[in-house]
C-alpha positions in Angstrom: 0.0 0.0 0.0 1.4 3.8 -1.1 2.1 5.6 1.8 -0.2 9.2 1.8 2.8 11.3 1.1 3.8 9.3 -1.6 -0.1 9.9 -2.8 0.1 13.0 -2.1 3.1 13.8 -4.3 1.6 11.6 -7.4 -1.6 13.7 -7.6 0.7 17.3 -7.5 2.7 15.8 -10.0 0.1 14.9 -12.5 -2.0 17.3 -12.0 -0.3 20.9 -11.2 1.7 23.1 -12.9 5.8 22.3 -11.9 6.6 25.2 -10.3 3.6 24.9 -7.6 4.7 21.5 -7.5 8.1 22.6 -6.4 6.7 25.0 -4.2 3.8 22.8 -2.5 6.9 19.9 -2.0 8.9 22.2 -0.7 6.0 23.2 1.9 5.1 19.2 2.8 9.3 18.3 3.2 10.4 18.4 6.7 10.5 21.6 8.8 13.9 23.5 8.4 15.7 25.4 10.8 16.5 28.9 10.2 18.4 28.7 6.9 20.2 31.3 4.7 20.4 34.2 7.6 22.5 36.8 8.6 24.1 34.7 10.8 24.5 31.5 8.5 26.3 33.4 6.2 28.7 35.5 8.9 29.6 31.7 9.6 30.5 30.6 6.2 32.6 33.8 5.7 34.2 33.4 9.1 34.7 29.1 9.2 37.9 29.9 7.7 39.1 32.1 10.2 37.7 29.9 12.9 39.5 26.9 12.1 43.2 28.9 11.5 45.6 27.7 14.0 44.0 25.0 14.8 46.1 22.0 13.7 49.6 21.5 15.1 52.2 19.6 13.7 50.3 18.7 10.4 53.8 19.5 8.4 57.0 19.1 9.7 59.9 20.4 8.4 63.4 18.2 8.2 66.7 19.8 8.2 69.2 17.0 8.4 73.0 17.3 9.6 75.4 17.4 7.0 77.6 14.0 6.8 74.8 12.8 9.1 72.4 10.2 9.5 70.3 13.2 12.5 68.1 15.2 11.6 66.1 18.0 13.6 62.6 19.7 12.9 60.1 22.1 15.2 56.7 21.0 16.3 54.2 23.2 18.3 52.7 22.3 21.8 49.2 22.2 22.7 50.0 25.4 24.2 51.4 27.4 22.0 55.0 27.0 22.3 58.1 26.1 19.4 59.5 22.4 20.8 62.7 21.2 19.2 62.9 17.6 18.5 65.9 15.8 17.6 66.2 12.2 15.6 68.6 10.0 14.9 67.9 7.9 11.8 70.5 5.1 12.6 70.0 4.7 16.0 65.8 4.8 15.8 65.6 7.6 18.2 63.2 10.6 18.3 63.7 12.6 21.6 63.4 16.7 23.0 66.7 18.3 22.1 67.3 19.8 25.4 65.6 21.3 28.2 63.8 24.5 26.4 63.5 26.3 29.9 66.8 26.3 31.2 68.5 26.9 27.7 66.2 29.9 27.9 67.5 31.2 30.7 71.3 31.2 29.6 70.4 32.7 26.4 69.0 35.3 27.8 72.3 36.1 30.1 74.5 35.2 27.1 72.5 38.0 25.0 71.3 40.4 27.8 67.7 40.3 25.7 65.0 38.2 27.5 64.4 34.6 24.9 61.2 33.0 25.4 61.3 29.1 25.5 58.2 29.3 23.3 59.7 30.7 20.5 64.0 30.4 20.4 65.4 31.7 17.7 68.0 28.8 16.7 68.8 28.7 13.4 71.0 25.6 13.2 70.9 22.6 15.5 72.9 19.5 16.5 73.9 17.2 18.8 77.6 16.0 19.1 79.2 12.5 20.2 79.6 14.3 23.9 75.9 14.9 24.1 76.6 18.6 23.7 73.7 20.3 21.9 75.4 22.8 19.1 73.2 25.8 17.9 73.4 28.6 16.0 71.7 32.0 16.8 71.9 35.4 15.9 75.0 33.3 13.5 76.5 32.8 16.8 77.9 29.4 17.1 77.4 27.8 21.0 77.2 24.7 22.9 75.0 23.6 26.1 75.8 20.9 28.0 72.1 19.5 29.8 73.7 18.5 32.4 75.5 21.5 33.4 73.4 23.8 31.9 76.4 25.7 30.6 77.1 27.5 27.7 80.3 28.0 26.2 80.5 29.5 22.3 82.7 28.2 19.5 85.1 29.3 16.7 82.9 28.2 13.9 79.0 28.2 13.4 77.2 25.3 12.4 77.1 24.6 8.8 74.0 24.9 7.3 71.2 21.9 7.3 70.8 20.2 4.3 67.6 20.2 2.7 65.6 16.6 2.3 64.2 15.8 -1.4 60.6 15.9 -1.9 59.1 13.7 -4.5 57.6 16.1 -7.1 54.9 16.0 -9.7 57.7 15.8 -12.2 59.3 12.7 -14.1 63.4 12.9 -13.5 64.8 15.0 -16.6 67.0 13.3 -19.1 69.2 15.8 -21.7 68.5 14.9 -25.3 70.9 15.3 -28.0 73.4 18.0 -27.7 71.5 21.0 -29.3 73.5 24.3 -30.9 75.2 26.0 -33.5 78.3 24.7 -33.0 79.5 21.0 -33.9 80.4 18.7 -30.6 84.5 19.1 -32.2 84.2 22.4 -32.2 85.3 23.3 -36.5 82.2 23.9 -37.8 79.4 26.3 -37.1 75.9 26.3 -38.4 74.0 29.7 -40.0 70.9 30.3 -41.3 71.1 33.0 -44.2 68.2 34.2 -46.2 66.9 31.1 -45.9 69.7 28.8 -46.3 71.8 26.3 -44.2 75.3 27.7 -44.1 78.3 25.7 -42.6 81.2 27.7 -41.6 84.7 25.7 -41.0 87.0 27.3 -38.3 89.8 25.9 -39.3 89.6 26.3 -43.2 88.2 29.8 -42.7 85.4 28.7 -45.4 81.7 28.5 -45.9 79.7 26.3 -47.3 75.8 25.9 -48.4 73.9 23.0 -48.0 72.0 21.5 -50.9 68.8 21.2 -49.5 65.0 20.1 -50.5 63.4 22.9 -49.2 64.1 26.7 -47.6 64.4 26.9 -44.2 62.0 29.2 -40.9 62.8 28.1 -38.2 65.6 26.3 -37.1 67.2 24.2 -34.0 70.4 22.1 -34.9 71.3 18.7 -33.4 74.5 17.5 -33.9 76.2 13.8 -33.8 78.7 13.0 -31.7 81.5 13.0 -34.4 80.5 16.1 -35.9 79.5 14.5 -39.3 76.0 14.6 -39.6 73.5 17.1 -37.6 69.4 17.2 -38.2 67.8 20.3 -38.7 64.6 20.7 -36.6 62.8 22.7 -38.8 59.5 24.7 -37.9 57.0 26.1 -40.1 55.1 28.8 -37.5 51.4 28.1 -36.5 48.5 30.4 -37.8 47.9 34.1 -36.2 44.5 33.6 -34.2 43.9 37.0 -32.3 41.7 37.2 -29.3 39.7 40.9 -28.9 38.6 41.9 -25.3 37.5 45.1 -24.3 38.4 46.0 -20.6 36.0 48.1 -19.9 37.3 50.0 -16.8 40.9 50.3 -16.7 42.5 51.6 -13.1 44.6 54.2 -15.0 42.1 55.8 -17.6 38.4 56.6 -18.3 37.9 55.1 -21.8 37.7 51.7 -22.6 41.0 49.9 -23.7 41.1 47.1 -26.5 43.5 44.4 -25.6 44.4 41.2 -27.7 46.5 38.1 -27.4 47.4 35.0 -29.6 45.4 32.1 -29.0 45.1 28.8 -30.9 41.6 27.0 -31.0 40.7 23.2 -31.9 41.5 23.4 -35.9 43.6 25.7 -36.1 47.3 25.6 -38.1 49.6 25.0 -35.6 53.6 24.9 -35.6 54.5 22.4 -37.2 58.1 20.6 -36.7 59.6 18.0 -38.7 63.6 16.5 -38.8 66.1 17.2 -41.8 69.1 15.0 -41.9 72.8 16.7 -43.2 75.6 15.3 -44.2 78.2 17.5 -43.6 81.0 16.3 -45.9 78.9 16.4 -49.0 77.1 19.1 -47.8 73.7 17.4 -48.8 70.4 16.9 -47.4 69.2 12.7 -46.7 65.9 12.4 -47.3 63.8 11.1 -44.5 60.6 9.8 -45.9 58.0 11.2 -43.3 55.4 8.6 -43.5 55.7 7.9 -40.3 55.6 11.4 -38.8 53.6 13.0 -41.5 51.1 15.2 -39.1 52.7 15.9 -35.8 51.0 17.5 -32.9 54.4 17.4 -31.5 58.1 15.9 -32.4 60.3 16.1 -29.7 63.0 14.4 -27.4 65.5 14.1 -30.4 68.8 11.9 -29.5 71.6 10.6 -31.1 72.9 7.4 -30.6 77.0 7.1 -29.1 78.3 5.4 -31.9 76.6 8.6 -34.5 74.9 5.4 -36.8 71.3 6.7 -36.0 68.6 9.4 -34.3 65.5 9.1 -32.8 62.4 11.2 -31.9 59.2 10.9 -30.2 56.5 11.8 -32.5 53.1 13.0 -31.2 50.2 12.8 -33.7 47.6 15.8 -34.3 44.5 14.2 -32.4 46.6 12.5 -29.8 45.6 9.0 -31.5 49.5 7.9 -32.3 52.3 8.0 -29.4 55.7 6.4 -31.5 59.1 6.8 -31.4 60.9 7.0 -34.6 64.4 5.7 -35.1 66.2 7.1 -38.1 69.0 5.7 -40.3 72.0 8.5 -40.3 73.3 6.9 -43.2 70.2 5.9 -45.7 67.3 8.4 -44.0 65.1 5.2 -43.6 62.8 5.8 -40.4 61.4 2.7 -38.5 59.1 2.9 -35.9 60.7 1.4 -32.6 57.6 1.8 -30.0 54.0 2.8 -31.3 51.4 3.5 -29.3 48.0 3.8 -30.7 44.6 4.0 -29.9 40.7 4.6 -31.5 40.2 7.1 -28.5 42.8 8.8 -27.2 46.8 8.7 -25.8 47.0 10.9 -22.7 50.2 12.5 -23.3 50.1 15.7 -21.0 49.7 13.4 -18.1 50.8 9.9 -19.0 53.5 10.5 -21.3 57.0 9.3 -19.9 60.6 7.6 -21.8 63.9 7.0 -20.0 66.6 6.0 -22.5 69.2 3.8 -21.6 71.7 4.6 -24.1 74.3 2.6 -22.7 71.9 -0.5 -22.6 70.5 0.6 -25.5 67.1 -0.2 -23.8 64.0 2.7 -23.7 61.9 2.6 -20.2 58.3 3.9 -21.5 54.6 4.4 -20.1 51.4 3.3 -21.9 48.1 2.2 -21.3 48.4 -0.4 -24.0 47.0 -2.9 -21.6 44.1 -0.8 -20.3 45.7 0.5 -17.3 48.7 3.2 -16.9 52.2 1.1 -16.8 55.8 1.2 -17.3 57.6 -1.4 -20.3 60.8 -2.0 -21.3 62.0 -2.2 -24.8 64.9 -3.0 -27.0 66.0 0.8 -28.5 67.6 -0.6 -31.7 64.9 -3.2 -33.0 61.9 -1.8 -30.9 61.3 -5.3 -29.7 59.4 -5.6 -25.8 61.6 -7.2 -23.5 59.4 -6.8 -20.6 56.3 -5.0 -18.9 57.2 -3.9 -15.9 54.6 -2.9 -13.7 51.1 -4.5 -14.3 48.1 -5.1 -12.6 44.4 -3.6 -12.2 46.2 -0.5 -11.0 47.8 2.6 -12.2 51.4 4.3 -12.3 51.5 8.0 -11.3 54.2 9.4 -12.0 58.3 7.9 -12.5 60.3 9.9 -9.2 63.9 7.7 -10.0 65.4 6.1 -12.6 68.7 4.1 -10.6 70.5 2.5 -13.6 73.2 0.8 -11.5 71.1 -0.8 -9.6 68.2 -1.5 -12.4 65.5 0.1 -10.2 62.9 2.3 -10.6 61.3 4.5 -7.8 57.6 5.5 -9.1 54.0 6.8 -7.2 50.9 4.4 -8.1 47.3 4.5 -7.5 45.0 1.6 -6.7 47.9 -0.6 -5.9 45.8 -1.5 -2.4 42.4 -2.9 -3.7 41.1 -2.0 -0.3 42.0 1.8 -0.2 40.9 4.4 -2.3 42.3 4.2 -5.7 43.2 7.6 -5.9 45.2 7.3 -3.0 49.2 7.8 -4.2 51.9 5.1 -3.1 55.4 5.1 -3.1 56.9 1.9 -4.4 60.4 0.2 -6.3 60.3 -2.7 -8.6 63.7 -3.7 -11.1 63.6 -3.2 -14.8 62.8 -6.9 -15.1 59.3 -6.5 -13.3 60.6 -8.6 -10.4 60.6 -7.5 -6.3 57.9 -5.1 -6.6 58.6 -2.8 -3.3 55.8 -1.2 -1.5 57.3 1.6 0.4 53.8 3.2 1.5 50.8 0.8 2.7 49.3 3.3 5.3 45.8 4.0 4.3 45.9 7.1 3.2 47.5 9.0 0.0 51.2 9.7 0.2 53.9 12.4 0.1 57.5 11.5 1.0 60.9 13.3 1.9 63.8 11.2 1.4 67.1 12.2 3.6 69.7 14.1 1.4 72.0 10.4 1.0 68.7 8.7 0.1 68.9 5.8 2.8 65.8 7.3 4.3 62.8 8.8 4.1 59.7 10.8 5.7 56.4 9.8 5.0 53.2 11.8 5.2 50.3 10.3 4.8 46.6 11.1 5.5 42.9 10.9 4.1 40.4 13.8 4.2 38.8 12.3 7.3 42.2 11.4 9.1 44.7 14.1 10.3 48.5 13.6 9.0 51.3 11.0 10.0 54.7 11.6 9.6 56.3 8.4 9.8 60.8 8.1 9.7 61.8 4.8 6.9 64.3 3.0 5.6 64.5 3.4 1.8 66.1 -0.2 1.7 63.3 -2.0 2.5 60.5 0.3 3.6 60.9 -0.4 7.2 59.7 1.6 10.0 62.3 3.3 12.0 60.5 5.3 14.3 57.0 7.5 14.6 57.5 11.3 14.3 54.6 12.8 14.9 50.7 12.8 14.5 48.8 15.8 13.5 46.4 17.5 16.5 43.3 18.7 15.7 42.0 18.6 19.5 41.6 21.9 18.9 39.8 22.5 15.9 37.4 19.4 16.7 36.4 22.1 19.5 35.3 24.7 17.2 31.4 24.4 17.3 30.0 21.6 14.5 33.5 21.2 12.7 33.5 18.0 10.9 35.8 16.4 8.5 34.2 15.7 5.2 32.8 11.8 4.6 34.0 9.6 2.1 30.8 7.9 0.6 31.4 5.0 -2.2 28.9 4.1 -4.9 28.5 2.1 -7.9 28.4 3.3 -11.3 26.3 3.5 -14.3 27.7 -0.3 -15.2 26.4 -1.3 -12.0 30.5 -2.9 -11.3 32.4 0.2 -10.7 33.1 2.1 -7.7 32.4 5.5 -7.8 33.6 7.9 -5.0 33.1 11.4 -3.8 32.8 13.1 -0.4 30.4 15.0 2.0 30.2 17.8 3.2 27.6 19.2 6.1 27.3 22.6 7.8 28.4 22.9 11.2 25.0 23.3 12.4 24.0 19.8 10.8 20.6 18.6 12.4 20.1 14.5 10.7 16.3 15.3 11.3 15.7 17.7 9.2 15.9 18.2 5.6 18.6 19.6 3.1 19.3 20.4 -0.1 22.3 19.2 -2.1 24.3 21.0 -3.8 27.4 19.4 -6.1 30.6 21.3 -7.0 31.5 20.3 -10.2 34.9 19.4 -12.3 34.9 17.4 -14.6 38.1 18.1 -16.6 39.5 14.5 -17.9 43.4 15.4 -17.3 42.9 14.7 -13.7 40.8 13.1 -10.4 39.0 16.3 -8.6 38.0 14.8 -5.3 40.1 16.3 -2.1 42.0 13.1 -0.8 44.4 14.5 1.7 43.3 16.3 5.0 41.9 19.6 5.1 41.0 21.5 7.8 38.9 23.9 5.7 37.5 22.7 2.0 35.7 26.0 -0.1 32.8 23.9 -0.3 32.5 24.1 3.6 31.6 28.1 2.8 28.2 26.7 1.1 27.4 24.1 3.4 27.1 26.6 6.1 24.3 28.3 4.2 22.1 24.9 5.0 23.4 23.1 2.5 24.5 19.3 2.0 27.8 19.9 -0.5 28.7 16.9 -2.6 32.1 16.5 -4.6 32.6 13.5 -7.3 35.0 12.0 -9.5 33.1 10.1 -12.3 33.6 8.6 -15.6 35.2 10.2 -18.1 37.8 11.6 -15.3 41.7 10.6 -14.9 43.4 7.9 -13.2 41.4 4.7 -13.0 41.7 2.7 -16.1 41.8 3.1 -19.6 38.0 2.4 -20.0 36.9 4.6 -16.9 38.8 7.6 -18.7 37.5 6.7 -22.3 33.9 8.1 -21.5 35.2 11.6 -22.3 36.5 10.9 -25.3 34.6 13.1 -27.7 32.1 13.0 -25.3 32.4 15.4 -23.1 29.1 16.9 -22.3 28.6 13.5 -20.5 31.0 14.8 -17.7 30.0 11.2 -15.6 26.8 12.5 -14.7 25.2 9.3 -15.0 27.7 8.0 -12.3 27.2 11.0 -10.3 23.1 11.1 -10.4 24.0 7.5 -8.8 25.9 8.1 -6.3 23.8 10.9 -5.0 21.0 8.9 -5.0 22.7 6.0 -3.2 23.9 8.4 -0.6 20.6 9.9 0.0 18.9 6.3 0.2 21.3 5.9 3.3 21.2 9.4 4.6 17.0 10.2 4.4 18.7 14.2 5.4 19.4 14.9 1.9 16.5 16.0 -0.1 16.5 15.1 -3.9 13.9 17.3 -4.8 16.0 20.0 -4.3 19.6 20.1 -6.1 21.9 22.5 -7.1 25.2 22.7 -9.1 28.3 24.7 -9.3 31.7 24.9 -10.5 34.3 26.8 -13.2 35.9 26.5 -16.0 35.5 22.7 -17.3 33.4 23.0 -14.3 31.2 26.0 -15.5 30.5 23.5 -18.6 29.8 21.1 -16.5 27.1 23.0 -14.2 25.1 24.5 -17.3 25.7 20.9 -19.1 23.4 19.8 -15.9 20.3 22.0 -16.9 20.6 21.5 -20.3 20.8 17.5 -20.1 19.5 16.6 -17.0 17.1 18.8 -15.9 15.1 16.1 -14.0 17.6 15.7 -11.6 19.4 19.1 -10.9 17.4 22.7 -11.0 19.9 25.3 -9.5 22.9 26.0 -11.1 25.7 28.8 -11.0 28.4 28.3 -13.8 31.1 30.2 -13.9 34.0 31.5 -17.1 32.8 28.2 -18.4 34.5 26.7 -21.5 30.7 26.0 -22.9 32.1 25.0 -26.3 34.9 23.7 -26.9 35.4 25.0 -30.7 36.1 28.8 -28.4 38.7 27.4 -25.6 42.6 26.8 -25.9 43.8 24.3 -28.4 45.5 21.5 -26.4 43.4 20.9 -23.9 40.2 20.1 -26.1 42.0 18.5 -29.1 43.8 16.4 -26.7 40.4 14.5 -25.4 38.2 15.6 -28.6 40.8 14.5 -31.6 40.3 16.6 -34.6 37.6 19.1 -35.4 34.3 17.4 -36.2 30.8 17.2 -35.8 31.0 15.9 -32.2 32.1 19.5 -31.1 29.0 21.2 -31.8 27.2 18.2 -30.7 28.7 19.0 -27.2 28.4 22.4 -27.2 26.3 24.4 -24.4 25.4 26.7 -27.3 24.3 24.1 -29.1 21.8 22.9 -26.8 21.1 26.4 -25.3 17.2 25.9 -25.9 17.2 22.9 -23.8 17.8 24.8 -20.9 15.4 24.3 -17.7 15.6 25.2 -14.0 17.4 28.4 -12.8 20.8 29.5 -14.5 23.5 32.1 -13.0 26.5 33.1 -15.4 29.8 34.8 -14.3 32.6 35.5 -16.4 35.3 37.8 -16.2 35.7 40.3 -19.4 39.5 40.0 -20.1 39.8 36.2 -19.5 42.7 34.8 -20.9 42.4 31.4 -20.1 38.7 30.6 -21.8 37.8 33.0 -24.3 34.9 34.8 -22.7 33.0 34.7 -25.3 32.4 31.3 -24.9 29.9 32.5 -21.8 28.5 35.3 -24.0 27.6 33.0 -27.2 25.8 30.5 -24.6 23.7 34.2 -23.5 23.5 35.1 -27.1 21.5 31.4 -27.6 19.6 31.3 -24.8 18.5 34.6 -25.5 17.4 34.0 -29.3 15.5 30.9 -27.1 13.6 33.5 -24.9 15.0 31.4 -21.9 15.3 33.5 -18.1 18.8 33.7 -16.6 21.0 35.5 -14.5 24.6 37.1 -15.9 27.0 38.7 -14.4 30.0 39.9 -16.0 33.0 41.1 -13.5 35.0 44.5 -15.5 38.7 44.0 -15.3 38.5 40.8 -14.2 40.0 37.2 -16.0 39.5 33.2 -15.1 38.3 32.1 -12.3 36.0 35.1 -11.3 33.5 33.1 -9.4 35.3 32.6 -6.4 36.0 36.4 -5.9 34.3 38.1 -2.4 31.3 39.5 -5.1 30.6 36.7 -7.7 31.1 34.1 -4.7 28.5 35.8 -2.4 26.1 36.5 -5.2 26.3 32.7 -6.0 25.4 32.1 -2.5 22.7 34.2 -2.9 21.4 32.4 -5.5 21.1 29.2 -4.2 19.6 30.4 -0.9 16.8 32.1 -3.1 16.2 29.5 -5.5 16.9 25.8 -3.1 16.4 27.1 0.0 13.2 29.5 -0.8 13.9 32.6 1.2 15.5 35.7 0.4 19.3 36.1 1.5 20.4 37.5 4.9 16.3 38.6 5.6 17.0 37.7 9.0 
């Protein structure tokens, strides 16, 4: 039997206009607290503020000792005060460097200036084999004996403390060929004049021209070890595309002031650089037949082989459908390919693109997702032959931190190594160039950063999740072992701050029904489980990465919204980065699907388990990809989402920057307008706020202004605001950010901002 609500709502839906519907619902829903007030929003603009401070120790910083296996860093007490902790890696030991009190008190007669034991002012710090502590201040070199308490200064300060080395972002750098003018022996010099490749001999005082198949624009020269060949990187320049904004208000006049700025757009002519082989002693170009390299997005990575027999490139492919590198005969011009990676959607290569050549091995160390999932393989560099994969499984490489040749290792970051973790979560790990003795140096559950000690033989890892504070943890690179626990962020403190909470992981599955989808939650601090909220989800949905906060925060921006009375949802969904090839696939030329189908799930499954959040009412915002995203809700799911504020969106993708859309669209087409916001501007339904910023050089801001032009010639309602003077990411300024509160208390919420 249907409960009365539920008959209740059937008849208003059948048989009354929508927006009474909405408003009748809206009426028969749960009774709300006071929502969207004065003082709602004073705390949203002051949670920030309130939580500052209130974490201790959730970084700390190393400085090691030189020629020393010690190391020192500062963490703050629960009241307040600077605490100097000393560790020695070999030994295992963590302890208090001294006694901060009585050092205090010397000090302070050694200076004749009062030093607090709170805050001491040491800029150097160790701890010698007599158990003397050594410090520098005011580049004074002392010693205190703990014992004693005396202080007695030496003749020399402390040298300074070496700094550890953090893990970036960034693959390790390997040179390429030798690139210049000048040939590796030093005789010959290379000039372009009016066109034409000129050698010039040192020794014989004479100059020669090349006889070549073409004239010459742009040129970078790469020479061969023996100085008798060189290729000619020649570049043919890419098309002038100038982008008009008027700023409307400069600072420093009254009229208006045109500005411009080059800016390439899917289809465009762009640069286009291709190899020319010389050789030098007949002064004639080889011909390289280009079959193989014929339309390149890029060609880069050029390097000559020790014994000057061959080159080799990488070769990028306009549409990002063809990764290879191209080995080159220095002799007869012939070009094999020695690694080709292709695919019918698309190859990564801002994010997944990595090759370590082992010239003296003659081997190549490269990344692919040949197999579906993001991996390192080993070939053979002179026939191109695989020798081995080295890292596979249902899991991902991250990035490559270390490529140690002598010992045929490789240090890299992975994701969804642990099938019982998040598998965004990043982990540290070794394996050898043969695939064998995979090392896990992380297993924590939680995502990873680490600091290894300036020798290497140890390391510092920080780990946490967005509902756990940070460890810091001391390791042996070796083997991964545990030395000894440094310390564990405190947020005693900010868990007293009325209603903080860290945000909730939630888990769902996807639109196959098989794949796990996960995102976060995030409640006001004022959170009541008996009453009734609306959700709201902040929205990115660019394919190059995962979006989803994974590390501990004491403050997320979304918190700022949830204090309004709002239930703030963030989710990374198909068509997004780092799970495997399929998962990331859904974008491709596709990507006005931004995983809403995934993400209409998972807020649905979440509000089946929490009853608080209230699916008739749901909102949407974000910027940029984001600010396609949120007006790509209206337009294509208007059933499910009926608030949203979009900001300098990239709304079609013929109007934003070249490489980011070609590189998950391909080539232009008809699938571009067919994802355009413009396109399907007459679709719009629910309530729609714009903001773009008029000089935005990042998306052309007429992007946002094309979408107004089409929804206008539709005779739909919206809301615009455009920011003078301002560029990309207006949204989140103090104005555009409050007026987008604004709009979801008015429209969600049903009451007019700040009234009370």
């Amino acid at each position: 039997m249907l409960h009365s609500s539920t008959l209740q709502r059937i008849f208003l839906m059948l048989f009354l206009p929508r927006v009474l519907v909405f408003c009748l619902l809206f009426a028969l829903s749960s009774p709300l607290s006071a929502q969207g007030t004065k003082q709602d929003y004073l705390n949203a603009a002051t949670l920030r503020q309130r939580t500052s401070g209130k974490v201790l120790n959730e970084i700390i910083e190393p400085h090691w000792v030189p020629d020393a296996d010690r190391f020192w860093y500062r963490v703050r007490t629960p009241e307040g005060a600077w605490q100097f902790i000393i560790v020695e890696a070999e030994k295992g030991s963590r302890k208090v460097a001294f006694d901060h009190d009585r050092l205090a008190k010397v000090l302070s007669d050694e200076f004749k200036r009062d030093m607090s034991s709170r805050d001491l002012p040491i800029k150097a710090l160790d701890v010698n084999a007599d158990g003397l502590v050594l410090l520098t201040i005011d580049d004074k070199a002392l010693a205190f004996d703990s014992e004693s308490g005396k202080l007695s200064t030496l003749e020399k300060t402390l040298p300074p403390a070496l700094k550890s080395r953090r893990e970036s972002d960034r693959n390790p750098r390997q040179r390429d060929a030798r690139s210049g003018a000048t040939s590796p022996d030093g005789n010959w010099t290379i000039e372009l004049k009016e066109g034409q490749l000129v050698a010039s001999s040192k020794d014989k005082k004479t100059s020669q021209k090349f006889e070549t198949n073409a004239p010459f624009q742009n040129i970078r020269v790469y020479w061969a070890p023996d100085s008798t060949r060189l290729v000619v990187m020649n570049t043919k320049p890419e098309q002038e595309h100038i982008v008009y904004m008027v700023e409307s208000s400069p600072k420093d006049q009254v009229q208006p002031r045109l500005k411009s700025h080059q800016y390439l757009k899917p289809g465009d002519k762009i640069a286009s650089t291709k190899p020319r082989l010389f050789d030098l002693s007949t002064q004639r170009e080889i011909t390289i037949d280009d079959k193989l390299f014929s339309n390149p997005w890029r060609i880069d990575r050029l390097r000559w082989s020790s014994d000057s027999s061959r080159f080799s490139f990488i070769y990028n492919q306009r549409g990002h459908q063809v990764l290879r590198v191209v080995g080159v005969d220095a002799v007869t011009g012939e070009a094999k390919s020695l690694i080709d990676d292709q695919s019918k959607t698309f190859i990564d290569y801002s994010r997944k693109q990595f090759s370590y050549f082992l010239d003296d091995r003659s081997e190549i160390i490269w990344m692919s997702e040949r197999d579906g999932w993001n991996h390192l393989y080993r070939f053979d560099a002179k026939s191109g032959e695989l020798k081995n994969q080295i890292t596979q499984g249902e899991w991902v490489v991250r990035g490559v931190d270390r490529i140690d040749v002598e010992k045929s290792q490789i240090w890299f970051r992975a994701s969804g190594i642990d099938e019982n973790q998040d598998p965004y979560h990043i982990h540290y790990c070794r394996i050898n160039f043969d695939g064998s003795g995979l090392l896990r140096l992380t297993k924590a559950d939680g995502t990873h950063e680490l600091e290894y000690s300036p020798n290497g033989e140890y390391y510092i890892d920080r780990y946490s999740r967005v509902d756990s504070p940070p460890v810091h943890e001391l390791r042996r690179s070796q083997d991964g072992q545990l030395i000894c626990e440094l310390e564990t962020a405190d947020i005693s403190q900010l868990e007293k701050v009325p209603g903080w909470r860290m945000p909730e992981r939630f888990v769902a599955k996807g639109r196959d029904e098989l794949t796990d989808i996960w995102g976060i939650i995030h409640r006001p601090t004022d959170f009541d489980p008996s009453k009734k909220y609306p959700v709201i989800e902040k929205i990115y949905a660019g394919p190059h990465s995962h979006f989803v906060p994974k590390s501990f925060n004491r403050y997320h921006s979304a918190h700022q919204i949830a204090e309004l009375g709002f239930i703030v949802v963030q989710i990374d969904g198909m068509g997004t980065s780092w799970r495997s090839k399929a998962f990331h696939d859904v974008c491709w030329q596709n990507l006005k699907d931004a995983g809403f189908p995934d993400r209409i799930r998972w807020i649905e499954a979440a509000a089946k388990k929490y009853p608080f959040m209230d699916l008739s009412r749901v909102g949407i915002y974000g910027g940029s990809a984001g600010g396609q995203n949120a007006l790509g809700a209206l337009l294509f799911h208007p059933d499910f989402y009926q608030v949203a504020v979009a900001d300098c969106g990239c709304h079609d993708n013929r109007m934003d920057k070249i490489w980011w859309n070609e590189a998950w669209m391909g080539e232009m087409g008809p699938h571009y307008a067919d994802n355009s916001n413009v396109t399907h501007a007459g679709n719009l339904e629910g309530k729609l706020f714009l903001t773009v910023g008029e000089i935005d050089t990042n998306v052309d801001p007429a992007s946002t202004m094309q979408v107004v032009d089409a929804l206008i010639k539709a005779d739909k309602d919206f809301d615009l605001l455009v920011v003078p003077g301002a560029g990309h990411g207006v949204g989140e300024r103090p104005y555009p950010a409050r007026r987008r509160q604004d709009f979801f208390v008015r429209h969600l919420l049903g009451v007019e901002p700040r009234s009370r």
